[in-house]
N, C-alpha and C positions, 0 to 999 in steps of 0.2 A: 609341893615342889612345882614351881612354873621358870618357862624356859623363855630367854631372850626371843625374841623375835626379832630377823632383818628384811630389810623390802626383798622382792627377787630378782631385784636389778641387783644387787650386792652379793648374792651366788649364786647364779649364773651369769654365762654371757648369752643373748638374747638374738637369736638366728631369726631369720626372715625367709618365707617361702615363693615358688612364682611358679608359675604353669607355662611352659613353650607353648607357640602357637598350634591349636589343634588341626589346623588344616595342612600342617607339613608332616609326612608321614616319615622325612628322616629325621624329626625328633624323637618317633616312637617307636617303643617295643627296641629299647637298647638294653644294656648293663647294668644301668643305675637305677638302681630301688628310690622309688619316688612314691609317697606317700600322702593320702588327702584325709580331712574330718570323717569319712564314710569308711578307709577304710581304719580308721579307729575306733568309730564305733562295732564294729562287727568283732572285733575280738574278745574273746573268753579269759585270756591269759594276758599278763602284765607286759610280753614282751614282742617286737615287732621285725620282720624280716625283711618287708616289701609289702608295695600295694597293689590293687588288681592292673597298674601299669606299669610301666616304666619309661627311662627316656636314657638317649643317646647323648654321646659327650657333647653332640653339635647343639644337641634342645636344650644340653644343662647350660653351654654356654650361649646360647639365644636369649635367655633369660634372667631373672633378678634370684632364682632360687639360691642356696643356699646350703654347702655342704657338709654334713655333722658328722661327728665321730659316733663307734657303737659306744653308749650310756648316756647318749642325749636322750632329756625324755621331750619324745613331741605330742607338744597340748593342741588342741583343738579351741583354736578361739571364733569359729562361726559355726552354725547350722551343724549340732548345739557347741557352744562354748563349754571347755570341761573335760571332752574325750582326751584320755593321755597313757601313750605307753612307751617300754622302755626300745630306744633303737640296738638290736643285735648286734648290730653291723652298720657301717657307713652311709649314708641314705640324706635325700634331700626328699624337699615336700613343698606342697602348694600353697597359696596365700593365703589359705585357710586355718594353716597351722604357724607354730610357732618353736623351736626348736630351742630347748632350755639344755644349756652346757654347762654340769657344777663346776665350780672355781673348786678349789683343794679344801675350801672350809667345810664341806657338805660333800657326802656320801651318795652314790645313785640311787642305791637300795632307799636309804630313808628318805631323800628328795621326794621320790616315787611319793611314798605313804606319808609324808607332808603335802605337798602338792593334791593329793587326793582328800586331804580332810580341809585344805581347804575353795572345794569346786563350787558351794554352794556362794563362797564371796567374789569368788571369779567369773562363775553367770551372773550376781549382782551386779558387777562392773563394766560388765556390756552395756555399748552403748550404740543406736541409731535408730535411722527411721525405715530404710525399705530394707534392709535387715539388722541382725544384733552383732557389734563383735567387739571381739574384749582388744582394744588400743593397745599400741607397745607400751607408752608410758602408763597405763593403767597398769596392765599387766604387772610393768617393773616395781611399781608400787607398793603393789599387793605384798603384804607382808605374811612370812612362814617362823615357825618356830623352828629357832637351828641350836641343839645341844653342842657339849664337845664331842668328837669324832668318835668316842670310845661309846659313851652313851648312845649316839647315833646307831653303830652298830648293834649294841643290845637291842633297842626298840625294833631296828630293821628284820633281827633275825625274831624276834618276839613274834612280830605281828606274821612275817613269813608263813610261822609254823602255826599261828594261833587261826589267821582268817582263812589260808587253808582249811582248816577242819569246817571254818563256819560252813565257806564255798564248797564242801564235798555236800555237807549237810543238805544246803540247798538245793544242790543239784539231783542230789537223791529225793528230794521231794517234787521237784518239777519233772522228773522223771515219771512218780506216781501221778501226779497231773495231767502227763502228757497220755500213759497206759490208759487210764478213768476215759479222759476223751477219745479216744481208741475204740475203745470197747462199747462206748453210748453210741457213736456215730457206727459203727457195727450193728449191734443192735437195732439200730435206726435200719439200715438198710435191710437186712434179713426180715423185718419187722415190713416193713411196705412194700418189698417183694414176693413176702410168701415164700418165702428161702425153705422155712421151716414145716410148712403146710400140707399135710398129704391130700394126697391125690393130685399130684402135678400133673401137668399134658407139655408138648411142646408148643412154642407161641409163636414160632418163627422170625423172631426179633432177634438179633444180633447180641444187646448188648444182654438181653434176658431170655436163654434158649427155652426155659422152662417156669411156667406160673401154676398157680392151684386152677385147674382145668375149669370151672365158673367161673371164672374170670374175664371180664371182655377185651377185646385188643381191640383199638381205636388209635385214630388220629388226634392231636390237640385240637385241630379245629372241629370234633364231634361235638367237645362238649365245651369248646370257651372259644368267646368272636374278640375282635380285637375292637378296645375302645376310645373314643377319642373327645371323650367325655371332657368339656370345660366349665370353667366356673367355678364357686365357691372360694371368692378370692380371702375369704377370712378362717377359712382354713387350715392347719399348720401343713409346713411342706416337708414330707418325709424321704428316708435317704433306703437307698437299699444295699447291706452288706455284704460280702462273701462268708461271715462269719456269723452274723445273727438274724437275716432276713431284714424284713422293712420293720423302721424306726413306728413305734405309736405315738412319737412325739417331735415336735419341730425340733431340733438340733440347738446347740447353742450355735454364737460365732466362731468357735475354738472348733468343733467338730464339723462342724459346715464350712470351711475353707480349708480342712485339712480331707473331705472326705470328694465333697461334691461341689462344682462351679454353681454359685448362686445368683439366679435373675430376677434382681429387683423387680421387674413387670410379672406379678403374679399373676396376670391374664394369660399366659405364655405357656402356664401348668398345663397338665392333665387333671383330671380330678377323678380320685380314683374313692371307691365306696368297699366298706367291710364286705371280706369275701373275695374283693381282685384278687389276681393273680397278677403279681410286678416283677418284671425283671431287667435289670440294666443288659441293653444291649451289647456293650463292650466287654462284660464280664460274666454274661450267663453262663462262658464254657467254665470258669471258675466258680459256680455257686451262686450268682447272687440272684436269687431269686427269693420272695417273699410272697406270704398274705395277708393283706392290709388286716390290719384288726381294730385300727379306726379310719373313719371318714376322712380325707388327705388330700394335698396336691402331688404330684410328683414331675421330676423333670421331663420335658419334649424329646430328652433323650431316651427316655424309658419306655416299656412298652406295654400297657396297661392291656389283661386280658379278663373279660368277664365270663363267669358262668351260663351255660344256653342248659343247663338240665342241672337238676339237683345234686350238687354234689356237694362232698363236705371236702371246702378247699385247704384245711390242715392236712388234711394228709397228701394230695397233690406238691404241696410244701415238701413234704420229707422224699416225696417222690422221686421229685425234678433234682433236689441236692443230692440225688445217691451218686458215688462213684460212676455207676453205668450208664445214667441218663447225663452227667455234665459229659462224658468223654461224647456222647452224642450228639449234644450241642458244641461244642467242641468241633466235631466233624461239620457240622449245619452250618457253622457262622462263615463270616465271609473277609478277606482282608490278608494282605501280605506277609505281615507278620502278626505274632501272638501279642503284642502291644495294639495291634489294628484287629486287632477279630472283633467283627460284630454279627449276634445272631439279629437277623430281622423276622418280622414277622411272618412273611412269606414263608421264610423254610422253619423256624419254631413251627407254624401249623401245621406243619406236613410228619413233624416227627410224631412216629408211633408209640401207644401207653397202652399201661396195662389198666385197668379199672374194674375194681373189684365191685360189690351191690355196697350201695351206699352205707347200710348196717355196719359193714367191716370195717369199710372204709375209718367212720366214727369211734368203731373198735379199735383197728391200729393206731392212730392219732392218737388215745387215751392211751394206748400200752406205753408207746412212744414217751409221750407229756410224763407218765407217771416213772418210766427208769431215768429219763432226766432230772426229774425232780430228787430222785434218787442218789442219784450221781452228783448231782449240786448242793445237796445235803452233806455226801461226804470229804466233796473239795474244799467248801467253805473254811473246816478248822485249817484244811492244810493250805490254802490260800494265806490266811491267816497267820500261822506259824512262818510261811514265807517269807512274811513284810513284817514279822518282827524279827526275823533272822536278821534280814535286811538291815533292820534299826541300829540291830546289837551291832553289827557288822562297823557301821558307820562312828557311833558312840566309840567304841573299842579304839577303830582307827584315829578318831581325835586325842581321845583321854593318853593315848600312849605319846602320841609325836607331842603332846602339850605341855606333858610331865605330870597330868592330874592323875596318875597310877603311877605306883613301881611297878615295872615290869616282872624284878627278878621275886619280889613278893606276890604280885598278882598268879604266876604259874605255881610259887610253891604253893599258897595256898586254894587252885584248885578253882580261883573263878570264874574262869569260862564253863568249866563242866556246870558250876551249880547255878548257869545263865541258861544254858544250853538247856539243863533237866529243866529247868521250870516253863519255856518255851513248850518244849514235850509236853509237860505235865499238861500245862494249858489247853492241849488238842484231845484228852480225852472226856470222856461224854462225861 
């Protein structure tokens, strides 16, 4: 069984959104729920109330927006085209979005979970050059499969109760995901504090009252000078994250203009050698610090620090990312607000470390490496299982609004469970 399909110029009627001008402040922070692509991406749940603004009668009427009723669903046709949820209540929105109002042929509920299976043709249909967005008459175009109103409801309440389960499922697994990183990054820091260590002394450091008493307290600038090392223009230019430390490899295009501003004139680099200590000024109080673990350029914005005594610069890595030493870089940096903090090298050298004898040092680094590796052993099945949740999730959602499943035979006999068990099954060793 396959279902008519009509463009969705033919059910709905197609609303238009506009932003009042931002420098008058009695357009903002009124009554009216105004909504933009950002804040549709952020939702969890199908359904929307408002967005992080709002605007007053005088900004709705300044402008071209646009006022929907609640069960309009608003799509996001820029920066990405595709985000769509359903309006609770009455609500206008920005030129970003687009406001789809069913005609009586078509039901909110199943619009929704048609509309959704088909987002992968509606980013296809985006179109431009300094950014992408899906046109009114594209949009209108674009054709949905529309049953009669009776079936429509069966599929809507179908998928209700069916993707439901998927979506607990997965949350229940990124949950374990989220615990696992928890507990590595725990471990990490007890692990290169010496949390665990007997014989601690006091060290009189703030952010770490007590260390394993051999241990020496120093300055950054004891044991790393700051470098300003050029050259090597055939080098790859590496990036440094809050989340993984510094890249071992040049970045593609896709990841280099979404992470870091890129300068054609590679004479402009620094050049930093296995063993630096790198970290972005603007986001050391966040983590981002690395050790090069290949030969590299890295940005003028960054602050390349070298070893002056033997040290083994892994574990300095896990050091500088603990909870206790970012809030102290955090304190050190400089700048009006947390979008403007930057730590420079002047005060980075003046903050006090702990430094264990180099032996340990090597020691915790290996313990470290080796419960990560640990941990990433057993994320992988549930990563895994994740993104074919995901898949089912999607498949499911087309197969129903298409008519390539009955629904009321797919529940009696039972095949999401025996989709679900084999996904499970699949995660054990």
């Amino acid at each position: 069984m396959s279902f008519t399909e009509v463009p969705i110029g033919a059910a709905f009627d197609v609303f238009n959104g506009a932003t009042p001008a931002s420098g008058e402040p009695a357009y903002w922070d009124g009554d009216i729920p105004w909504v933009g692509p950002a804040d549709l991406g952020k939702l969890s749940i199908r359904y929307i109330a408002g967005g992080g603004r709002s605007i007053t009668q005088e900004g709705f009427s300044s402008c071209g927006t646009q006022m929907v009723p609640a069960g309009t669903i608003i799509l996001s046709i820029r920066a990405p085209i595709g985000h769509m949820a359903i309006a609770s209540q009455p609500m206008c929105f920005n030129q970003g979005c687009r406001g789809l109002v069913p005609r009586s042929m078509v039901r909110t509920d199943f619009a929704y979970w048609s509309l959704l299976s088909r987002k992968p043709q509606l980013e296809a249909a985006g179109q431009g050059t300094t950014f992408i967005e899906l046109g009114r008459d594209k949009l209108r175009a674009e054709r949905i499969p529309l049953p009669d109103l009776a079936t429509q409801k069966a599929i809507a309440d179908f998928l209700d109760r069916e993707i439901a389960r998927i979506d607990q499922l997965i949350e229940k697994k990124k949950r374990l995901v989220e615990l696992l990183g928890k507990k590595q990054k725990a471990f990490a820091t007890e692990t290169a504090t010496g949390a665990n260590h007997p014989g601690r002394s006091i060290t009189g450091l703030g952010q770490l009252p007590l260390a394993p008493s051999h241990w020496r307290v120093c300055r950054v600038a004891t044991v790393f000078k700051e470098s300003f090392e050029m050259g090597g223009e055939d080098l790859p230019v590496l990036s440094v994250s809050i989340n993984w430390g510094i890249s071992d490899r040049e970045l593609d295009d896709e990841d280099r203009h979404r992470i870091v501003t890129y300068i054609q004139d590679r004479s402009a680099y620094k050049r930093v050698r296995v063993g630096d200590l790198v970290y972005n000024m603007m986001r050391a109080w966040q983590g981002a610090f690395g050790v090069a673990k290949v030969d590299g350029l890295v940005s003028p914005a960054y602050v390349v620090a070298r070893p002056t005594e033997k040290i083994h610069a892994p574990y300095f890595e896990h050091l500088l990312r603990t909870p206790m030493w970012i809030e102290e870089f955090r304190r050190a940096s400089k700048g009006i607000a947390d979008f403007r903090q930057r730590l420079y090298w002047e005060h980075f050298r003046q903050v006090r470390i702990i430094l264990p004898p180099f032996e340990e040092q090597v020691h915790i680094a290996d313990q470290i490496a080796v419960n990560a590796a640990a941990v990433k052993e057993v994320l992988a099945p549930i990563a895994t299982s994740i993104d074919r949740l995901r898949e089912f999730r999607s498949a499911l959602i087309t197969a129903a609004v298409t008519g390539r499943i009955d629904v009321a035979t797919w529940s009696k006999q039972g095949q999401t469970d025996r989709q679900l068990d084999e996904i499970e099954e699949a995660m054990q060793p």
